[in-house]
C-alpha positions as CSV (number, residue, x, y, z in Angstrom):
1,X,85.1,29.4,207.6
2,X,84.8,28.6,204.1
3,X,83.5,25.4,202.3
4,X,87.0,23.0,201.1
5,X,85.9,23.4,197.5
6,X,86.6,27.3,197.6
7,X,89.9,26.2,199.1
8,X,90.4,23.7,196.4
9,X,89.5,26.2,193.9
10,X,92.6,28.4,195.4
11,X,95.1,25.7,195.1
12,X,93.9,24.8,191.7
13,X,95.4,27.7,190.7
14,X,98.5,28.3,192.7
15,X,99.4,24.4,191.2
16,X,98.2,25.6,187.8
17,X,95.6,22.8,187.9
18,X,92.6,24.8,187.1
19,X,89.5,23.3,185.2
20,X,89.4,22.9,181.3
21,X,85.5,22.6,180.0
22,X,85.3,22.0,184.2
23,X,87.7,18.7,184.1
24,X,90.4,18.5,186.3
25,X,93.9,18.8,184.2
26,X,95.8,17.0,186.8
27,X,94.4,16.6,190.3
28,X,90.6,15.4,190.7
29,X,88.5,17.1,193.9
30,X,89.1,13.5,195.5
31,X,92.2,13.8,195.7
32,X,92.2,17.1,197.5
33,X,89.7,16.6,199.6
34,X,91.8,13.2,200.9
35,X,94.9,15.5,201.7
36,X,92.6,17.9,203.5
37,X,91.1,15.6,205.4
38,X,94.2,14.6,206.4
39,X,95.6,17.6,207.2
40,X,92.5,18.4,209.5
41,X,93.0,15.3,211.4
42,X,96.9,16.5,212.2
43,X,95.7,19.8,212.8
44,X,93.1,18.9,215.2
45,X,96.1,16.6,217.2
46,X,98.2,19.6,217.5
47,X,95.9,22.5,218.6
48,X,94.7,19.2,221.3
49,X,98.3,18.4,222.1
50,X,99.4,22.5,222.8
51,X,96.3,23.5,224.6
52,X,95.2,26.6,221.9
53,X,92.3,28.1,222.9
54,X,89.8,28.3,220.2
55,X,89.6,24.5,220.0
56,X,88.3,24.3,223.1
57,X,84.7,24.1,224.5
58,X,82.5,23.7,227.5
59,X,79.2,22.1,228.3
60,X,76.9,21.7,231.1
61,X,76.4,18.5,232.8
62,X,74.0,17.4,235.6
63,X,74.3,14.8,238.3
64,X,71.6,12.3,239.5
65,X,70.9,12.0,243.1
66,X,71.0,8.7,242.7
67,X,73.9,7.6,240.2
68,X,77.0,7.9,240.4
69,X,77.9,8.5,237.0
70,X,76.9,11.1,234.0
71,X,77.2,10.4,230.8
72,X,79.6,12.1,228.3
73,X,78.8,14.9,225.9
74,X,78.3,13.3,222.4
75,X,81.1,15.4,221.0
76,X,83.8,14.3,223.4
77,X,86.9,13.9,222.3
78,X,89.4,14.9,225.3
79,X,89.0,16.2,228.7
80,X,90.4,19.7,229.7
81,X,88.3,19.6,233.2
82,X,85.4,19.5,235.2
83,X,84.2,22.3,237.5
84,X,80.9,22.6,240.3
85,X,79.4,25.4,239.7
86,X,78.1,26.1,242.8
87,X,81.1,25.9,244.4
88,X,83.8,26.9,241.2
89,X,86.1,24.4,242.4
90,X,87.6,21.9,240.2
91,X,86.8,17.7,240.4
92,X,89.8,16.3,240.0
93,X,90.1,13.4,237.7
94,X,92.0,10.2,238.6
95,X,94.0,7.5,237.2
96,X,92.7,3.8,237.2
97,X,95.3,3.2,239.7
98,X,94.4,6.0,242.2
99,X,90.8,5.4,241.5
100,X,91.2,2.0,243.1
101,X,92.9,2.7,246.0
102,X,90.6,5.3,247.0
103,X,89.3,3.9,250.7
104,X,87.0,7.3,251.5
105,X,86.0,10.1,249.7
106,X,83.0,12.1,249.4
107,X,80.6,12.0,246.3
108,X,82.0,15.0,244.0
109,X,85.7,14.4,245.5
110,X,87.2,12.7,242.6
111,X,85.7,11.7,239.3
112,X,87.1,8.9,236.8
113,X,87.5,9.0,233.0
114,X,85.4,6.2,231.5
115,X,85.7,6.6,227.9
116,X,85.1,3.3,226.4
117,X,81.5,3.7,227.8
118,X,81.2,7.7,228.0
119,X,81.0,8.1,231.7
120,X,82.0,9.9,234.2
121,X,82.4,8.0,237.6
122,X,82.2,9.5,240.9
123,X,83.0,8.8,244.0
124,X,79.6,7.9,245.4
125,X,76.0,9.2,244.8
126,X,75.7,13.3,245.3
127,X,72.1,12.9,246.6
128,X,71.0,15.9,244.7
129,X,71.1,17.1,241.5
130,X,74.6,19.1,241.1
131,X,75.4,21.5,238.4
132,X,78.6,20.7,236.6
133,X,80.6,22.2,233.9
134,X,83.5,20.0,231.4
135,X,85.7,21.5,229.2
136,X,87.0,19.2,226.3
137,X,88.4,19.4,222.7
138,X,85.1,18.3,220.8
139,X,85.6,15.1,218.1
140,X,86.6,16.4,214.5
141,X,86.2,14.0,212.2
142,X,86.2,14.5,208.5
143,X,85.5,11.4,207.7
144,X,82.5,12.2,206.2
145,X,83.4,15.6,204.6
146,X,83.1,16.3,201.2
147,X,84.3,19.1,199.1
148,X,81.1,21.4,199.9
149,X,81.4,20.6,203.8
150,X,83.2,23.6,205.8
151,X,86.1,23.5,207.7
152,X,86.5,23.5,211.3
153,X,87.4,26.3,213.9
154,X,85.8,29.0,212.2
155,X,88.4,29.4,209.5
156,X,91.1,30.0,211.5
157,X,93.2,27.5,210.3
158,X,92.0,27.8,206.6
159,X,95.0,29.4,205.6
160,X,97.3,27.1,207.5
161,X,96.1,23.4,206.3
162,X,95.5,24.9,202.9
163,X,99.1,25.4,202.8
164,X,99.9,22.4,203.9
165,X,97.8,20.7,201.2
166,X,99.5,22.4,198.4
167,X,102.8,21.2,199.1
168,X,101.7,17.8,199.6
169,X,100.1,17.9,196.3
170,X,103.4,19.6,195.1
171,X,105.2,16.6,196.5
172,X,102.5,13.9,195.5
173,X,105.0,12.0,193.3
174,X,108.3,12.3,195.1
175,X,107.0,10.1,197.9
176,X,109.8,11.7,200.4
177,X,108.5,10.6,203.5
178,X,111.2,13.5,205.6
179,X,109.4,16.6,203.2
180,X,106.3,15.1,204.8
181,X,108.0,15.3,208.2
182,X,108.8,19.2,207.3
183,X,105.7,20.0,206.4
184,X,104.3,19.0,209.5
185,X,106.9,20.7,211.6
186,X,106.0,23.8,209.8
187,X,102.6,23.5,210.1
188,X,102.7,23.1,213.7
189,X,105.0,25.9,214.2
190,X,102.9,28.0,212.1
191,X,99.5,27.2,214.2
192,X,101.3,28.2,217.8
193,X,103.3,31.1,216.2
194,X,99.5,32.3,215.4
195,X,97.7,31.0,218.5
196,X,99.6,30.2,221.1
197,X,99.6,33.4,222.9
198,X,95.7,33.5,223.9
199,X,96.5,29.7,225.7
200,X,96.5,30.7,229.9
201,X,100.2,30.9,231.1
202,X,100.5,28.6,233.9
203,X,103.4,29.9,236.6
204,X,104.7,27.2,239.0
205,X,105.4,27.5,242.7
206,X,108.7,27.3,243.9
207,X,107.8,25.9,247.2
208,X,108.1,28.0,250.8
209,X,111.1,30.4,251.0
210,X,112.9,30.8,253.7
């Protein structure tokens, strides 16, 4: 990972916008940083949206005996799944829908997503404290970055949304809204062309043969 200034500093000079007596010829750090904070927030979508591994991450979670709820982890963003890990099998999360029309189930059976309060719902109370494990993409949100903050993922995409940002500043003034289009087809194609093997293949069942 590196800190977005050292980026900045790299695109200053592939735009031939370095610093004269350390002012800013023709783009100021601002306006940089905005277009890398942007192109984090697209980034994070797609590595969300196509599953890539390193964007992923787990954390331990542990029932009540008595509620039938748990609380989400502070850095939830989007669920992957939740797993028992006494027996390794998977809770299956519901729709609102199929939540409602549940007549019977036991405890751990089912969960629901509750995200506007960050909970997890259950389908009664396990009566002992139960060991659980959810994967989820964690929140990025660079919001709050500034030009000394580092970026996300390890680096990994450093090279990537850097990229991106210098064409956008290249294209600043055209205001072509289908170059902008491009350049996040590109980037997109670029981050699964890189990543998308280590993401589990997934084969589906064709049912009983005869």
């Amino acid at each position: 990972m590196a800190a977005i200034s050292a980026l900045i500093t790299e695109l200053r000079t592939d735009l031939n916008d370095d610093l004269v007596s350390g002012v800013a010829t023709r783009f100021s750090d601002t306006q940089y940083l905005n277009l890398f904070k942007k192109a984090i927030r697209r980034a994070n979508r797609i590595v969300q949206r196509n599953g890539i591994q390193f964007a992923k991450t787990k954390e331990a979670i542990n029932t009540s005996a008595t509620l039938n709820y748990v609380s989400l982890p502070a850095t939830f963003d989007v669920w992957h799944g939740l797993y028992r890990d006494d027996t390794h099998k998977e809770i299956p999360k519901k729709t609102e829908k199929e939540w409602e029309t549940i007549f019977s189930a036991s405890a751990l059976a089912t969960c629901l997503l509750d995200q506007a309060n960050s909970l997890i719902y259950f389908n009664g109370t396990p009566g002992a404290v139960v060991v659980l494990t959810l994967w989820f993409y964690p929140t990025i949100d660079p919001a709050a970055y500034t030009v000394d903050s580092e970026t996300p993922w390890s680096g990994r995409l450093d090279d990537i949304i850097m990229e991106y940002v210098g064409l956008r500043m290249k294209n600043i003034d055209e205001l072509d809204a289908s170059f902008d289009r491009a350049l996040m087809t590109d980037m997109e194609a670029q981050i699964l062309n890189a990543y998308s093997s280590n993401a589990p293949t997934v084969v589906e069942g064709q049912g009983w043969l005869p």
